[in-house]
N, C-alpha and C positions, 0 to 999 in steps of 0.2 A: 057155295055148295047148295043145290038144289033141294030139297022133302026126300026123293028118293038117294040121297047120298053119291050121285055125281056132280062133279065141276063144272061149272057153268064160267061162257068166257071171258064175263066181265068180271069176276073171281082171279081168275087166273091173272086178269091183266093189273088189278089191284096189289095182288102180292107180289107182281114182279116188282112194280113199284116202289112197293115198302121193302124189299130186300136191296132194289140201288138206293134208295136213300140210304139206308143203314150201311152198306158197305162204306157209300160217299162221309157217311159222320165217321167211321170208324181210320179210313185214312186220313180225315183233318184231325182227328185227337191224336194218330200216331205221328203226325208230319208237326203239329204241335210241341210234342212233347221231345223227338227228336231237335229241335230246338233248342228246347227247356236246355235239354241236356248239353246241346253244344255250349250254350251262354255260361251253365253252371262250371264243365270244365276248364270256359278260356277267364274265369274271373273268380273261380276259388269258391264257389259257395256264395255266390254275391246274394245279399239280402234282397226282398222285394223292394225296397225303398230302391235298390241300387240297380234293377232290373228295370224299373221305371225312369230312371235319370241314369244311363251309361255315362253321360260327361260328370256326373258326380265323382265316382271312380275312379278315372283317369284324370281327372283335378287333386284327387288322392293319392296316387301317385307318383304327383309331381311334385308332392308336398303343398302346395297353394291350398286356400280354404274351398269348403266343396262348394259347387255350382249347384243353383235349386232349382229343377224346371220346373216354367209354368204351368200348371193343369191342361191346358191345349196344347201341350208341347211333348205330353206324355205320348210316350211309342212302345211298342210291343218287343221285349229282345228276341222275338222270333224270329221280324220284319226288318229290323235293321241293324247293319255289323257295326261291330265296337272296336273304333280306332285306336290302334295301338299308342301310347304316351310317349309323345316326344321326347328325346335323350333333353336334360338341362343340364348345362355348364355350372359347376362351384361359382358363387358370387364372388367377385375379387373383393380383399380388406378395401375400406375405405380411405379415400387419403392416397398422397404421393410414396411408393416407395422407392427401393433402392436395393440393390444386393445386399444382403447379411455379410458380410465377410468380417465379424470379428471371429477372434480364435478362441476355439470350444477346450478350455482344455478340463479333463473330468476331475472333480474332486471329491471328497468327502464330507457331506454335509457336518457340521460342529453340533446340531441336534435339532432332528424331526416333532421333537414332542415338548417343545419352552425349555424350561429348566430338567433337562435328563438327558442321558448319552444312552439313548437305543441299541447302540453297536456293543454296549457292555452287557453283559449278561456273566455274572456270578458264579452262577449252579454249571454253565458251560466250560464258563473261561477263567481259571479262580484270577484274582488280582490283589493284590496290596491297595489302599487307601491313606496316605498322607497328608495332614494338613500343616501347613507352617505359615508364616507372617510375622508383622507388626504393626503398631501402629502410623507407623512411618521407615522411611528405609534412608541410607546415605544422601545427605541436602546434596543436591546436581547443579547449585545454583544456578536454575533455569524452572520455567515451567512447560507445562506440557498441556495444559489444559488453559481456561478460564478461571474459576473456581480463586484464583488469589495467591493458593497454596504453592509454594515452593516445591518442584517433586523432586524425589528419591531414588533410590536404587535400591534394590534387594537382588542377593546373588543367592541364586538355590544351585545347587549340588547335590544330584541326588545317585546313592551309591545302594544299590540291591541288586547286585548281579544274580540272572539265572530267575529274576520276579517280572511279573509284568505288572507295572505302578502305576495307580493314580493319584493327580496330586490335588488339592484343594487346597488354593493362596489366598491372602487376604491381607490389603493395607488399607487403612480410611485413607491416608494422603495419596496424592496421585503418586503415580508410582511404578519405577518402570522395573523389569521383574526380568533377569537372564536366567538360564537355564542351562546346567551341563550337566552330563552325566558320565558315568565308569560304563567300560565295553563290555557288554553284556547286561547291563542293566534294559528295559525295556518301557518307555513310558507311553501310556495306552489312551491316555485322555486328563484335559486341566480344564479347573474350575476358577478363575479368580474375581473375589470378589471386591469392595472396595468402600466408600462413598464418593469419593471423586474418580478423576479416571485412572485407569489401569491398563498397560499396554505389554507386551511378552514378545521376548526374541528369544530365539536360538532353537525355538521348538523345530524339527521336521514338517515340511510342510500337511504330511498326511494326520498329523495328530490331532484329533477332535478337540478345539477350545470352546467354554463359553466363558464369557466376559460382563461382570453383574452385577453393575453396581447401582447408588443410589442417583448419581447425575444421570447415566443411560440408560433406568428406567427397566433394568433389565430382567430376565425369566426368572433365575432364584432370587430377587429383593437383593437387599444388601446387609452385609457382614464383613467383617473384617477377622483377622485370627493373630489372638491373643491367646496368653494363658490363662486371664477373667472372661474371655470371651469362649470359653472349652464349652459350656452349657447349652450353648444358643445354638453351637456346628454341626450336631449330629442330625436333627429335624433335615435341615439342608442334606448333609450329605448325603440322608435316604430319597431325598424326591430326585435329586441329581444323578447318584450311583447307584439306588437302590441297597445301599449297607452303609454301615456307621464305619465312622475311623477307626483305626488302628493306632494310630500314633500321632500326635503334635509337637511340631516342634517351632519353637520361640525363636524368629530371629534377632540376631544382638549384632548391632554396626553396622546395617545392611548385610548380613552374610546368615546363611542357615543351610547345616548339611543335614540330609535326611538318611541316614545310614551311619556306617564306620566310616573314621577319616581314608579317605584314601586319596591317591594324586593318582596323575595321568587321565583327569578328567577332559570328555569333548563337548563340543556345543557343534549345531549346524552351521554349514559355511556362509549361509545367508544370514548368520546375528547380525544386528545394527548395530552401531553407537548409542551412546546416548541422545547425538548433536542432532540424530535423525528425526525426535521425537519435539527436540524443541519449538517452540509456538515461534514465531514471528514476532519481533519486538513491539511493535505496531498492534500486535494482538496484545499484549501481555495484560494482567489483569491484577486489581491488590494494588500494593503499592508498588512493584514495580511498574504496572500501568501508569501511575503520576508519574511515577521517575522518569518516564520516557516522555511525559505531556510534559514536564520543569526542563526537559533538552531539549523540546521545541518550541519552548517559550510561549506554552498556551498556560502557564502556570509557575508560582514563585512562592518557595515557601512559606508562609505566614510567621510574623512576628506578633511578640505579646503588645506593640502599637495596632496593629490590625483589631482584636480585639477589643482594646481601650474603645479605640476610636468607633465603633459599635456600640459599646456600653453607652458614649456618649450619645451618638446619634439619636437610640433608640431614647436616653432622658430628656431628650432635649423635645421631641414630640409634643403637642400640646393634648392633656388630657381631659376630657369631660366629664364633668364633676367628680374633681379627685381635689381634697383643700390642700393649700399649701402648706408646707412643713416650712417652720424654722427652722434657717440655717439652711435649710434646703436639703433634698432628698440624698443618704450617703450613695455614691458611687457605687457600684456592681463591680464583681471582678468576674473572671472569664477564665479558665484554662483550656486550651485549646491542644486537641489531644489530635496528629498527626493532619498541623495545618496547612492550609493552600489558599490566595487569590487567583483568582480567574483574571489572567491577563486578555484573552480574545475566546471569542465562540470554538467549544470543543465539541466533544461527546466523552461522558463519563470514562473509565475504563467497567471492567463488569466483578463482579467480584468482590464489591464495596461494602462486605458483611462480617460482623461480630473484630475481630484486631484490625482487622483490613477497611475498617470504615475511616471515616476523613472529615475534616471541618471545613468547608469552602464560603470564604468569601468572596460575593461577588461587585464591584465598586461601582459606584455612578458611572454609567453611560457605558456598560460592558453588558453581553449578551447573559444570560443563565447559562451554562450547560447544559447538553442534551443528555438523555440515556437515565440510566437505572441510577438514585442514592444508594440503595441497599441500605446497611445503618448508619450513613454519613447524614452529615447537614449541614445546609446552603440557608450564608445569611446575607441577603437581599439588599446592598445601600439602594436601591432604585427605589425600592416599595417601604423598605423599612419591615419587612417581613421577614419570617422563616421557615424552611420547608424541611422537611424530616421527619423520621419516624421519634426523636427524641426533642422535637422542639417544647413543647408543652411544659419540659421540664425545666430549660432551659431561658 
């Protein structure tokens, strides 16, 4: 604009000027930002880190670790599209398989929480609480276990028609446990406890057991159910059932009814024998374990010459600086409390603790036995030693 206030036409050609430039910045910020906007709808909000590296992104979700691009490798998500993420296949398990085809059949878990039956609830569902046992139940003369002990039988009957019962058993010896009940009676879950083992027939297969003793380490510990033992039951049978007993009852001759007498008692069709629980002779443990090693002549009972003839052996040693006695040193004697020679290389039986332990001698030129003493002891003609927990004494 000229002193008199007209336009002059290098004026006019200046502001045409500066109005295309401005128009030209104004459609690169709109053509910009329509961008912005397409990238932020096709990727969620992606952050600037993720608008700088697209393959970061799409490595994200593919699940893989992200990708880092190089600073010269950075690109504008204006300028270039972002490729959609490959569909990925499930990784197959490692290793050879095979079809599953065992059969799924559903059950009842025995309990979700260690020592308690979840499925009980008190305030909901009321129930009775029974504990009964012994400390042993009718000799089966058999075993069932390791352990040495001779098992048992206890016969429970349990007679509460129109109740819904739980029971709480307990024998220290192993022990095999049947179960019948009166029609109408309902039993809702069993707790058996023990030290050795403890097995149950004739339960319905839906009925919640646990099993708990001190050989299988089990969720309630161990206990057994006596009448000196009524103090110790109720702790348990809150962490288990959540309430105390109702009632104990002692059994006497393997037999114990929990109610009034009554007959026309049932058990489930699938009870077992006893004969079903028995161990394998080959297994047997204690002293029937020897018994079975002296019928295949890996072992002959000991006589009070077996003995002697050790007393002698071990006099006969010569000893470093010890003076001689006149007349010479008397003789030793020996009682030999449930003895054995080792005729050929065995392995112990297991079970060789407190009655059940053993005296073994082993003769010149015969193997040691393998496996666990327990509280027995083996006396050595090879070495002239002896091995045990009571040799010192001896």
């Amino acid at each position: 604009m000229n002193r008199n206030g007209t336009i002059s036409g290098g004026d006019e050609e200046r502001d045409a000027s500066s109005l295309r430039w401005k128009l030209a910045a104004a459609l690169l910020a709109l053509a910009a930002l329509a961008g912005a906007l397409l990238w932020m709808q096709h990727d969620g909000m992606a952050s600037p880190a993720d608008e700088a590296q697209p393959d970061a992104v799409a490595a994200r979700a593919q699940g893989d670790a992200p990708i880092t691009a190089q600073p010269d490798e950075a690109v504008s998500p204006a300028s270039t599209p972002v490729a959609q993420a490959p569909t990925v296949e499930p990784a197959a398990m490692p290793g050879a398989t095979k079809p599953f085809d065992a059969p799924m059949i559903a059950t009842e878990a025995a309990s979700a929480n260690g020592c308690a039956f979840p499925m009980l609830d008190a305030a909901k569902q009321p129930f009775k609480l029974y504990a009964a046992g012994a400390y042993s139940g009718r000799k089966l003369g058999m075993q069932i276990d390791q352990s040495g002990n001779e098992a048992g039988r206890i016969d429970v009957g349990v007679n509460q028609p129109g109740e819904a019962v739980a029971l709480m058993l307990g024998s220290y010896d192993p022990t095999v446990w049947h179960i019948g009940w009166t029609s109408g009676t309902r039993i809702v879950a069993v707790l058996v406890g023990g030290y050795h083992k403890q097995v149950v027939t004739g339960l319905p297969k839906g009925v919640p057991l646990i099993v708990s003793t001190y050989d299988n380490k089990g969720p309630c510990g161990y206990f057994y159910v006596t009448a000196d033992k009524a103090p110790t039951l109720n702790p348990i049978a809150r962490r288990a059932f959540g309430r105390g007993i109702d009632m104990l009852y002692p059994a006497s001759q393997g037999s114990v009814l929990v109610g009034a007498a009554a007959g026309g008692m049932i058990t489930d069709a699938s009870a077992q024998d006893d004969d079903a629980f028995r161990i394998a002779e080959s297994m047997a443990a204690g002293e029937a374990g020897l018994a079975y090693a002296v019928s295949r002549g890996w072992l002959r009972e000991a006589m009070q010459s077996d003995a002697d003839a050790w007393i002698a052996a071990r006099a006969s040693r010569p000893q470093a600086d010890v003076p001689p006695i006149a007349g010479g040193a008397q003789p030793g004697r020996m009682t030999v409390h449930n003895g054995y020679v080792v005729l050929k290389p065995f392995r112990l039986p297991a079970g060789l603790y407190g009655a059940h332990s053993a005296t073994f001698f082993v003769p010149k030129g015969v193997s040691r036995p393998t496996g666990n003493l327990g509280h027995s002891v083996l006396y050595d003609f090879n070495t002239l030693t002896c091995a045990g927990t009571f040799c010192e004494s001896r």
